[in-house]
C-alpha positions as CSV (number, residue, x, y, z in Angstrom):
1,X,23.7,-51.6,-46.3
2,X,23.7,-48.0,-46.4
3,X,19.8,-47.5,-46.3
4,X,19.8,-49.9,-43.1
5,X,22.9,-47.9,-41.2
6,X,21.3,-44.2,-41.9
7,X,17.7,-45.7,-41.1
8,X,19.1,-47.3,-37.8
9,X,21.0,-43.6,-37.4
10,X,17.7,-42.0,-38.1
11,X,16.0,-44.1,-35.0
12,X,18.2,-43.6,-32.4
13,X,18.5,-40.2,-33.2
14,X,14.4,-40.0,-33.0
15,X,13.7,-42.1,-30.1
16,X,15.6,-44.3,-28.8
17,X,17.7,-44.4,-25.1
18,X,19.7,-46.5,-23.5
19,X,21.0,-47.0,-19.7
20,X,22.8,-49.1,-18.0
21,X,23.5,-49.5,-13.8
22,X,26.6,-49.1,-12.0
23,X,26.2,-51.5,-8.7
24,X,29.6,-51.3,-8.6
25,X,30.3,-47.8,-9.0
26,X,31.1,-46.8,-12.4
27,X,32.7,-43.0,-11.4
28,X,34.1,-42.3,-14.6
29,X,31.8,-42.4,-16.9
30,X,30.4,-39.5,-15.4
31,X,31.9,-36.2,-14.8
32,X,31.0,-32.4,-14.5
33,X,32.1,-29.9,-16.6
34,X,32.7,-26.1,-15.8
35,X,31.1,-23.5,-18.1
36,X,32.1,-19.9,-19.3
37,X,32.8,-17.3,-16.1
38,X,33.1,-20.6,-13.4
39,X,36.1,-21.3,-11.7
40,X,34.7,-23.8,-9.4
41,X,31.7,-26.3,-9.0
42,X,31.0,-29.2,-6.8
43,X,27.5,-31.2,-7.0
44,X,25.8,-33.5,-4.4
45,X,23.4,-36.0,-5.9
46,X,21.7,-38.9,-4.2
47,X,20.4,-41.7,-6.7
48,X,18.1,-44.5,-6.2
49,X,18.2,-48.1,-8.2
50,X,15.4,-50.0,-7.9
51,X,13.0,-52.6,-9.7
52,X,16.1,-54.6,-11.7
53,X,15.3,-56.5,-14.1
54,X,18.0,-59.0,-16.3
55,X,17.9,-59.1,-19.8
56,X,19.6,-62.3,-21.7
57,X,21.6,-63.3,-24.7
58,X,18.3,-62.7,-26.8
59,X,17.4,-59.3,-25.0
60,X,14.3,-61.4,-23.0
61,X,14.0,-59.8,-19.8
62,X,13.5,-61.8,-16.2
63,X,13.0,-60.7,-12.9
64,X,17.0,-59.9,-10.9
65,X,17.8,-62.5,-8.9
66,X,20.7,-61.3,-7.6
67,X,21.7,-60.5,-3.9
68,X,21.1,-56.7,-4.5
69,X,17.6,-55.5,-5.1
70,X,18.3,-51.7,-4.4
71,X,20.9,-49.5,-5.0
72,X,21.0,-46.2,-2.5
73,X,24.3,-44.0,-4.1
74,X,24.9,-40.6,-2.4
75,X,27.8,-38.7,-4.5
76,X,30.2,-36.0,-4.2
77,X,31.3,-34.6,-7.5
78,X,33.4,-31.7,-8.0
79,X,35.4,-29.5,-10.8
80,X,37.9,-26.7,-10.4
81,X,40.0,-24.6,-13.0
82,X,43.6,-25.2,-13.3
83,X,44.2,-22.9,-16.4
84,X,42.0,-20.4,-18.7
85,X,40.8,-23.5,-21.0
86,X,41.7,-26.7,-18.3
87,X,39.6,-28.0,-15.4
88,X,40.2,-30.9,-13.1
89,X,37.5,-32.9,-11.5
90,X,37.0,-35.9,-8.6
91,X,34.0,-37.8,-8.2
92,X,33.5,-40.0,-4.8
93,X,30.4,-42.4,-4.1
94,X,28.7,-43.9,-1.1
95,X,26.5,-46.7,-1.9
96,X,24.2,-48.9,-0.1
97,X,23.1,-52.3,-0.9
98,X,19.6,-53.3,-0.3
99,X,19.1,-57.0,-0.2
100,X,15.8,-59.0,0.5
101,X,16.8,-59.5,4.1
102,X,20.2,-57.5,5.4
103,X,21.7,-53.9,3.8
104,X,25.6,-53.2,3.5
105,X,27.3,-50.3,3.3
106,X,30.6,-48.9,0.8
107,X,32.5,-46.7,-1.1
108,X,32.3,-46.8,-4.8
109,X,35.5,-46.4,-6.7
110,X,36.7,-42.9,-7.4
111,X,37.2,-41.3,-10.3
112,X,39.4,-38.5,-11.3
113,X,38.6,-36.8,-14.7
114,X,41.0,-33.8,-16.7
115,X,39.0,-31.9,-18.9
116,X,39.8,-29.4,-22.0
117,X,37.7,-26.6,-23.7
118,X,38.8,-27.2,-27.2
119,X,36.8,-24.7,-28.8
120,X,34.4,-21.8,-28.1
121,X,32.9,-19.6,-31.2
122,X,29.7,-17.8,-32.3
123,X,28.2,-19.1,-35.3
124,X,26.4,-16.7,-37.9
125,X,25.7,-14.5,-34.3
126,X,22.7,-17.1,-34.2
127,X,24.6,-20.6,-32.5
128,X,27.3,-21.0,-30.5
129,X,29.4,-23.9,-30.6
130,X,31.6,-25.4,-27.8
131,X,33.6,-28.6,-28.1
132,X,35.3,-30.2,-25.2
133,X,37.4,-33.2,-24.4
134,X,39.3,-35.0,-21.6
135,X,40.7,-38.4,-19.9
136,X,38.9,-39.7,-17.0
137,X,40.8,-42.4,-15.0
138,X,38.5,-44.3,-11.9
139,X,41.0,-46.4,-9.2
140,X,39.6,-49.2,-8.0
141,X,39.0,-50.0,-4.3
142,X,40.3,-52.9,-2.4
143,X,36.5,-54.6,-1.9
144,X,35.2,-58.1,-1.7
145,X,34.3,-58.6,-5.6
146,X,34.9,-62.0,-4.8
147,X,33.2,-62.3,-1.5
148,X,30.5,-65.0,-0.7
149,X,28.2,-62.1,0.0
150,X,27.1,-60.0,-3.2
151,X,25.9,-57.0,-0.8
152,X,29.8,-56.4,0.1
153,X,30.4,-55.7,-3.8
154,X,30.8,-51.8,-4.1
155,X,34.1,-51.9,-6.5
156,X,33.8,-53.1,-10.1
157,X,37.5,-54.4,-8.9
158,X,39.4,-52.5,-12.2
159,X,40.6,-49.5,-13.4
160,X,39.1,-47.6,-15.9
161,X,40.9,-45.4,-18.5
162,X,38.3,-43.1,-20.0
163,X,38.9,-40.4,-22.9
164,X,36.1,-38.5,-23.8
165,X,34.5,-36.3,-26.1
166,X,31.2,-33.8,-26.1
167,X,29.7,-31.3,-28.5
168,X,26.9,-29.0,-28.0
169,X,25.4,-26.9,-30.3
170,X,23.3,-23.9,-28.4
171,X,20.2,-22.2,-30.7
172,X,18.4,-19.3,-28.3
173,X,17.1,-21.4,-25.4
174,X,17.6,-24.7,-27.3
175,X,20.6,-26.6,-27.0
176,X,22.0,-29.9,-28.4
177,X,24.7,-31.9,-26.9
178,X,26.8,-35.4,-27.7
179,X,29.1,-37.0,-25.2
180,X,30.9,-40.0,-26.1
181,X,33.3,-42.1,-23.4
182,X,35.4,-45.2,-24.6
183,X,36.9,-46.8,-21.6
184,X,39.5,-49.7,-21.8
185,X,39.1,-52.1,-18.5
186,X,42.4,-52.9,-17.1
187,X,41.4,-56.0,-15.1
188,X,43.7,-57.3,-12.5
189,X,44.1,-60.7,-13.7
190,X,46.7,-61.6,-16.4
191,X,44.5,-63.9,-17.9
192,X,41.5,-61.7,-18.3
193,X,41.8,-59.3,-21.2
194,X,41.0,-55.8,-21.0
195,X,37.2,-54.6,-21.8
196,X,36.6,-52.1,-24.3
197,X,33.1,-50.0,-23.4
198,X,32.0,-47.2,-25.5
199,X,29.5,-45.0,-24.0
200,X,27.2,-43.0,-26.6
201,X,24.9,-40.1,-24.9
202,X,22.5,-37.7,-27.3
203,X,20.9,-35.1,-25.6
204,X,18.3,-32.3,-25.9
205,X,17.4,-29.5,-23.3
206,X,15.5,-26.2,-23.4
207,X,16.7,-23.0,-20.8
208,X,14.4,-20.9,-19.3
209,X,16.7,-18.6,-18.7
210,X,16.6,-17.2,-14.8
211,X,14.6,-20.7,-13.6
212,X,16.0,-24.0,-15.0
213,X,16.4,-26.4,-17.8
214,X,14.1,-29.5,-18.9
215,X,16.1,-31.8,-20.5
216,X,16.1,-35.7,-21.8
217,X,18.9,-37.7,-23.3
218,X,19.7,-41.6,-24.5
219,X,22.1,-43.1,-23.4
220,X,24.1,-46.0,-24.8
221,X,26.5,-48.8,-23.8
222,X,28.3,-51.3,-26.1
223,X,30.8,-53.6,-24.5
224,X,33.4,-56.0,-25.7
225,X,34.6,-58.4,-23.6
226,X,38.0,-59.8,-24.4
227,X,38.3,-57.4,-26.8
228,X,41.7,-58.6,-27.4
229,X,41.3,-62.2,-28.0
230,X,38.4,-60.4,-30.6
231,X,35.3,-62.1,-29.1
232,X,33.7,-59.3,-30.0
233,X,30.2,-57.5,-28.7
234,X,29.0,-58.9,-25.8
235,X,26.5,-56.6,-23.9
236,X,24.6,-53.5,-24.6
237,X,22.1,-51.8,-22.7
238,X,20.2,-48.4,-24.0
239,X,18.5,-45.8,-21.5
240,X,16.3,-42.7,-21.3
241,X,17.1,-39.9,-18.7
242,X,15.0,-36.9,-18.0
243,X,16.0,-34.3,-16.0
244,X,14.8,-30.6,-14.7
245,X,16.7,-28.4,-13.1
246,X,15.4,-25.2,-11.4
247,X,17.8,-22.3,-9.7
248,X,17.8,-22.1,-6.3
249,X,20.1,-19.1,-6.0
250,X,22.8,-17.3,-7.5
251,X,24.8,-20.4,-9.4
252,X,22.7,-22.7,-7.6
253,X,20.6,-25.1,-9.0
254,X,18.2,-28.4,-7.7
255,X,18.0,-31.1,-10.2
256,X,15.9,-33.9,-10.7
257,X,16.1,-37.2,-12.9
258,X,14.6,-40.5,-13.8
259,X,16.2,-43.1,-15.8
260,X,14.9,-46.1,-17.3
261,X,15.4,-49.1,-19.9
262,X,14.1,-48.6,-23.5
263,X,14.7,-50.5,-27.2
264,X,17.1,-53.5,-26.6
265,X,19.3,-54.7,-24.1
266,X,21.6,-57.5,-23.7
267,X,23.2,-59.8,-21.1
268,X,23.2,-57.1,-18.6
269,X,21.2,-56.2,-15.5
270,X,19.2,-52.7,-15.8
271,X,17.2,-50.8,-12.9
272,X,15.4,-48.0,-13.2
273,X,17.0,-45.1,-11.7
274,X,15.8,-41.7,-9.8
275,X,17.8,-38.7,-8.0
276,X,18.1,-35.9,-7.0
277,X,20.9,-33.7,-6.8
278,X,22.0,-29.8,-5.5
279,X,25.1,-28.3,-7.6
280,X,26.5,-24.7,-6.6
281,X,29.5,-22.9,-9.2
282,X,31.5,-20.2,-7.8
């Protein structure tokens, strides 16, 4: 049993990524984070979905038929400092729909994140180690998640409660980093019990220091629906991101990305994802 878990460790660790879409604007599960010297940061990014495929109980994948083909997002994220070792952030989508025949318009559910520097030290002059943690909450909008038309869906109709936790680990221009996000779904309903989603990201990204960063990470999602009534796992989905960033200016930086399925998924719909984003620190 041991053999299998550190072999299965040893894979995803190696190669393996995982990504899921947010059609229905998943704000906190993603969040920015201020680094040493910054008291301010805001980034714009616009993000395109496209090509979805569905993937079933036995992780066979079929051409979406869903309403929604495409997914256009252009967001607003931004972080500010509230103490020497607290930030505060606010993250605000608007999405648009792309069906075979019409396109709608919406606003994703924002997000509000609080985030902690836990700690900050030099390692043998040679690494330096930072550790960081927070609580994310996203509010969801009034929105039609039960309207005849499936373009009008741009709120997952819940709230998510989000703590979270990242490590990275920086060697000369080399730096490693773990983010993990458990979110408990508070659904509206009485009679639906809360989802539990646990959001595992490992990434790896080398500096050129004065021009950018190239950078790639995997991404996973587990989910358990009616986690109380202990149904247990129900979905997963696993995703590769690559992204480059160059500097524009002083604290400015253009970044690119592309996202797309790899390994296994389960009863989920996945698109491939690419954007483009412009993020300024003051």
């Amino acid at each position: 049993m041991l053999r299998r878990f550190v072999a299965f460790f040893l894979c995803f660790l190696v190669g393996n990524p995982l990504a899921f879409a947010c059609p229905c604007g998943c704000g906190s599960s993603d969040f920015l984070s201020l680094e040493a010297g910054e008291k301010f940061k805001y980034r714009i990014l616009y993000s395109h979905e496209l090509g979805p495929l569905y993937y079933d109980k036995t992780g066979k994948s079929y051409s979406f038929d869903g309403d929604t083909k495409e997914i256009e997002t252009v967001g607003l994220t931004s972080v500010f400092s509230v103490g020497k070792k607290f930030s505060l952030g606010l993250q605000l989508d608007v999405k648009k729909n792309i069906g075979k025949q019409n396109v709608r318009y919406g606003i994703g559910d924002p997000s509000l994140h609080f985030l902690a520097s836990v700690f900050e030290k030099d390692l043998f002059d040679t690494f330096h180690l930072s550790l960081k943690s927070g609580l994310s909450v996203k509010f969801p909008f009034p929105s039609s998640a039960s309207d005849s038309d499936q373009l009008l869906i741009f709120s997952s109709g819940h709230w998510d409660v989000s703590p979270n936790f990242s490590a990275s680990l920086q060697y000369a221009h080399w730096t490693l980093l773990v983010k993990e996000i458990m979110t408990l779904r508070m659904h509206k309903s009485g009679i639906i019990s809360p989802d539990f989603v646990n959001r595992l990201s490992l990434g790896l990204s080398y500096t050129f220091f004065g021009l950018g960063q190239l950078g790639v990470s995997l991404d996973e999602e587990l989910r358990w629906q009616e986690f109380s009534s202990g149904r247990g796992l129900t979905r997963y989905t696993h995703k590769l991101n690559w992204n480059l960033t160059a500097r524009v200016g002083d604290r400015k930086s253009l970044g690119l990305n592309f996202a797309h399925p790899v390994l296994v998924q389960k009863n989920a719909p996945i698109y491939k994802e690419v954007g483009i984003s412009f993020s300024h620190a003051l």
